[in-house]
VEXTORVEX-157135 format. One record per residue (C-alpha): x, y, z. Coordinates in nm, 4 decimals, always signed. Example, Ala and Ser with C-alpha at 12.3 -4.5 7.8 and 13.67 -1.06 7.14 Angstrom:
NODE         x         y         z
NODE   +1.2300   -0.4500   +0.7800
NODE   +1.3670   -0.1060   +0.7140
***
This chain:
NODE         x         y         z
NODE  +29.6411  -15.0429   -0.9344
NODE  +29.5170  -14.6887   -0.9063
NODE  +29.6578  -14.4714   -0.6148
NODE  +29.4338  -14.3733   -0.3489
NODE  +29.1836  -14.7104   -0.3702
NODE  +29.0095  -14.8301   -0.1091
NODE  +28.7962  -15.2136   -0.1173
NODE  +28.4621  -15.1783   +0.0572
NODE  +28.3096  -15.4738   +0.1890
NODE  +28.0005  -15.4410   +0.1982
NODE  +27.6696  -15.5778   +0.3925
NODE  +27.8964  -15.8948   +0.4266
NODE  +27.7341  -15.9760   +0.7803
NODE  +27.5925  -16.2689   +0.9270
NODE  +27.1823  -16.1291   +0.8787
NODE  +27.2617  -16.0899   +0.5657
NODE  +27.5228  -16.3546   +0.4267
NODE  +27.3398  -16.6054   +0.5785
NODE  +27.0597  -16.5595   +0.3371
NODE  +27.1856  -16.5857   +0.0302
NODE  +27.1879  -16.9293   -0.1630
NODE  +27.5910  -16.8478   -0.3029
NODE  +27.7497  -16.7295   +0.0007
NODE  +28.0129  -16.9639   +0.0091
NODE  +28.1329  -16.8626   -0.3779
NODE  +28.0474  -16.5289   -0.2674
NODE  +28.2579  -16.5422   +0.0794
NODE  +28.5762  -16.6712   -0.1278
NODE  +28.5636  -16.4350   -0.3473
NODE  +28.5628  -16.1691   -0.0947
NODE  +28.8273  -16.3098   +0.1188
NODE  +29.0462  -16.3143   -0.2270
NODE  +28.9803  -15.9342   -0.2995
NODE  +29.0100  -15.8871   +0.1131
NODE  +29.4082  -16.0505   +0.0998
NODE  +29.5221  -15.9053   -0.2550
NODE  +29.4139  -15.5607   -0.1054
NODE  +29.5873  -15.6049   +0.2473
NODE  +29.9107  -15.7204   +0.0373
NODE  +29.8914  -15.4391   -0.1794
NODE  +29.8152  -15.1754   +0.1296
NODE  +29.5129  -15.0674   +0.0094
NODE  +29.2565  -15.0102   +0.3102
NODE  +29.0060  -15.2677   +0.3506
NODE  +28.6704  -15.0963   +0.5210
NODE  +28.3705  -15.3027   +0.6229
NODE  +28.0176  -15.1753   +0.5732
NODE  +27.7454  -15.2941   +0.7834
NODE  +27.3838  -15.1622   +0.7824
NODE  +27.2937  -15.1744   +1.1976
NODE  +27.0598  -14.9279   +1.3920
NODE  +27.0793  -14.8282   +1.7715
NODE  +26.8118  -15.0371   +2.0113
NODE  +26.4913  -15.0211   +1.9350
NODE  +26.5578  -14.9372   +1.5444
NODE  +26.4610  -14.5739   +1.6232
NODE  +26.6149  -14.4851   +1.2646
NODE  +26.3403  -14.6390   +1.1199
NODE  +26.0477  -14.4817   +1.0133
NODE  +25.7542  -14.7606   +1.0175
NODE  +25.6335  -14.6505   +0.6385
NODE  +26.0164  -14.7085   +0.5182
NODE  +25.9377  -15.0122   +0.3009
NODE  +26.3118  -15.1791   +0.3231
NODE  +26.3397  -15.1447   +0.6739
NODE  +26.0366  -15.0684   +0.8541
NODE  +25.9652  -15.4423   +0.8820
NODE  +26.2014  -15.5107   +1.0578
NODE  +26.0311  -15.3619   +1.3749
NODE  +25.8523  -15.6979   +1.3728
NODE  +26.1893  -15.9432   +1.3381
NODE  +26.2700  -16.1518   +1.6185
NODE  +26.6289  -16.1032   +1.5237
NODE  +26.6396  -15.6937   +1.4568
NODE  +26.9728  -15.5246   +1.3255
NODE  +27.0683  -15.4019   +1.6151
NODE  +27.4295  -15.2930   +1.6500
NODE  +27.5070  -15.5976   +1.9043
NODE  +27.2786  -15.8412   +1.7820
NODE  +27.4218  -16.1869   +1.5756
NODE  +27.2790  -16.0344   +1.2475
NODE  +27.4701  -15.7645   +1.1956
NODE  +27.8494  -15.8564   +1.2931
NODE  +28.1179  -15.9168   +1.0130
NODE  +28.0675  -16.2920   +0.8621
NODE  +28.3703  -16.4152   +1.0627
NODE  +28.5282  -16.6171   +0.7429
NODE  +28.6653  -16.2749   +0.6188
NODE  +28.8918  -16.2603   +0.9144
NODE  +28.8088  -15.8450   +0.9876
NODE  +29.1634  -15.6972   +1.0894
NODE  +29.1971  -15.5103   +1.3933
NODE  +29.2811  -15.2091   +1.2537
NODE  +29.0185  -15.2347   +0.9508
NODE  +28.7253  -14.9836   +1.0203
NODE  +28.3769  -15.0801   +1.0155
NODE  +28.1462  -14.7963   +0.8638
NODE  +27.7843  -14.8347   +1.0279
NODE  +27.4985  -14.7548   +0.8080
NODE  +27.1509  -14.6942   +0.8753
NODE  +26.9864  -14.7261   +0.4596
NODE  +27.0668  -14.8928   +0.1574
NODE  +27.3586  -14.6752   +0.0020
NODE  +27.7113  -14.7361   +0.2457
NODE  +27.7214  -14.3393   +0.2070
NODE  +27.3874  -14.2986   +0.3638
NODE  +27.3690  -14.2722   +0.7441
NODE  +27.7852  -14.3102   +0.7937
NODE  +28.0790  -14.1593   +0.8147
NODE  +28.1916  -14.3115   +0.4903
NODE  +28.2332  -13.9969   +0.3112
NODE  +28.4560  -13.8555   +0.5772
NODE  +28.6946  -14.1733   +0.6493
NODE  +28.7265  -14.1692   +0.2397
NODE  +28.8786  -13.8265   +0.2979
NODE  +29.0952  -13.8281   +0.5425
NODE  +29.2203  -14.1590   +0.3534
NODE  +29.2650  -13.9204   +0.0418
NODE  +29.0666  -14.2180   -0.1546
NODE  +28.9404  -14.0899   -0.5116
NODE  +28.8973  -14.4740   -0.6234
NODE  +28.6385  -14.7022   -0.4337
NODE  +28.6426  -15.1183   -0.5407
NODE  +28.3188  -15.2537   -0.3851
NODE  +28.2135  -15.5746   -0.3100
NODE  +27.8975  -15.7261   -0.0973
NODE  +27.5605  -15.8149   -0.0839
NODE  +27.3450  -15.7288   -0.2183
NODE  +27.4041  -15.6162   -0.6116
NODE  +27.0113  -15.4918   -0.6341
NODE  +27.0822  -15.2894   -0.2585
NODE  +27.4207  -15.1945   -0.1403
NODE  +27.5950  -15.2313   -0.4301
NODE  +27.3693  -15.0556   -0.6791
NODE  +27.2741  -14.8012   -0.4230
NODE  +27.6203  -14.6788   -0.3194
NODE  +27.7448  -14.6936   -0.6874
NODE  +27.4852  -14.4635   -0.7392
NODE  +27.5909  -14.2156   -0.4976
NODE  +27.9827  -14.2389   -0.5326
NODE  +27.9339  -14.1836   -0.9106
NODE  +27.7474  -13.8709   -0.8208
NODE  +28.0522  -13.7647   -0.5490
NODE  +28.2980  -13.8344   -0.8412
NODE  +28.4530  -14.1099   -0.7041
NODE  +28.6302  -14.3529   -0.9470
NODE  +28.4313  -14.7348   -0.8912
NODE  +28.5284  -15.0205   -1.0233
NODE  +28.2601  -15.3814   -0.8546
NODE  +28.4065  -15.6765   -0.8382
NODE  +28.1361  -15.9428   -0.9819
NODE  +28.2458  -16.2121   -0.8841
NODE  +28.2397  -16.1087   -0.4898
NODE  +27.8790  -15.9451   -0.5253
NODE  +27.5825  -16.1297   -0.5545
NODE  +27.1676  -16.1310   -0.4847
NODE  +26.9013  -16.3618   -0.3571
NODE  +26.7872  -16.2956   -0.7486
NODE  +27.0362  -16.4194   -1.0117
NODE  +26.8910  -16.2811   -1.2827
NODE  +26.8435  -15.9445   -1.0701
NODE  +27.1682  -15.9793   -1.0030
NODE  +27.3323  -16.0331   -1.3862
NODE  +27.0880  -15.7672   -1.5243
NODE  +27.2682  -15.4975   -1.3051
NODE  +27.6039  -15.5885   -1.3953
NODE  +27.5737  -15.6468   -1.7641
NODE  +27.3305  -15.3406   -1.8081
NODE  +27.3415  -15.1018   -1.5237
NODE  +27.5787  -15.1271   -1.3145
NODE  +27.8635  -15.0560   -1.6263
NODE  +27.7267  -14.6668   -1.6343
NODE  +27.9216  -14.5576   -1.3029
NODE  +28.2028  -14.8279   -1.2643
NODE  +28.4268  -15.0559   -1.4040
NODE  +28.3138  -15.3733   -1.3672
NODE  +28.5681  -15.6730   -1.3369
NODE  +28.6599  -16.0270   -1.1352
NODE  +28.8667  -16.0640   -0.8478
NODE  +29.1679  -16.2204   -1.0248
NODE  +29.1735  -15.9390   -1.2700
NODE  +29.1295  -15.6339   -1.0500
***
């Protein structure tokens, strides 16, 4: 395993797991890739998307997010929806990187904590493949980092959404791989 790796966890929270037909393959898998990287001391960061009260980070034309303004349950840092999914057993001492878009870069500290970590190699995993996963492969290809997704612990509402990006996009910025392998 590569030096200077870090497994991102991604959107894995309760507003969003919660929603997705697979989430108990998709929750195994995770807490697989979440134990072989604690055993192997690579840092395990969790990515949530979250906003402060009254979701003032989002604009009401932003057509991800702005309907959310409307949600009885809104993403609020505190709220239910947008804590860890408790089956993957967060650490203590594991960070949890708030975003406030689609990408885990946009709207966090991300970048930073991947510095002072001295990470060149990112391993993601999460929901979803057509959202945080495409989006922040996207943007870590274009900040050089080295990717490498972890099908097996990413997944979509949209199956076929969801094998389309990883047979035919997804392959142009990382490595793409199972848990057992990586």
């Amino acid at each position: 395993m590569p030096q200077n790796t870090a497994l991102l966890v991604m959107d894995m929270q309760n507003g969003i797991v919660n929603g997705i037909e697979s989430k108990d393959k998709i929750i195994e898998a995770n807490q697989r890739a979440i134990e072989k990287a604690r055993q192997q001391d690579i840092p395990v960061i969790f990515v949530r998307v979250a906003f402060s009260q009254g979701l003032l980070e989002i604009a009401p034309n932003n057509k991800m997010f702005g309907p959310m303004r409307e949600q009885q349950a809104p993403m609020e840092r505190d709220s239910e929806a947008t804590q860890i999914h408790p089956a993957l057993n967060r650490q203590e001492q594991e960070p949890i990187v708030t975003k406030h878009r689609i990408s885990a870069f946009t709207g966090s500290n991300l970048e930073v904590l991947l510095r002072g970590l001295e990470v060149r190699h990112i391993v993601l995993t999460g929901l979803a493949t057509s959202g945080v996963v495409l989006s922040t492969s996207v943007e870590a290809a274009d900040k050089d980092f080295d990717i490498t997704i972890l099908e097996d612990a990413v997944g979509d509402r949209e199956q076929d959404k969801h094998e389309f990006l990883i047979e035919r996009i997804l392959p142009r910025y990382a490595t793409i791989t199972s848990v057992e392998n990586w």
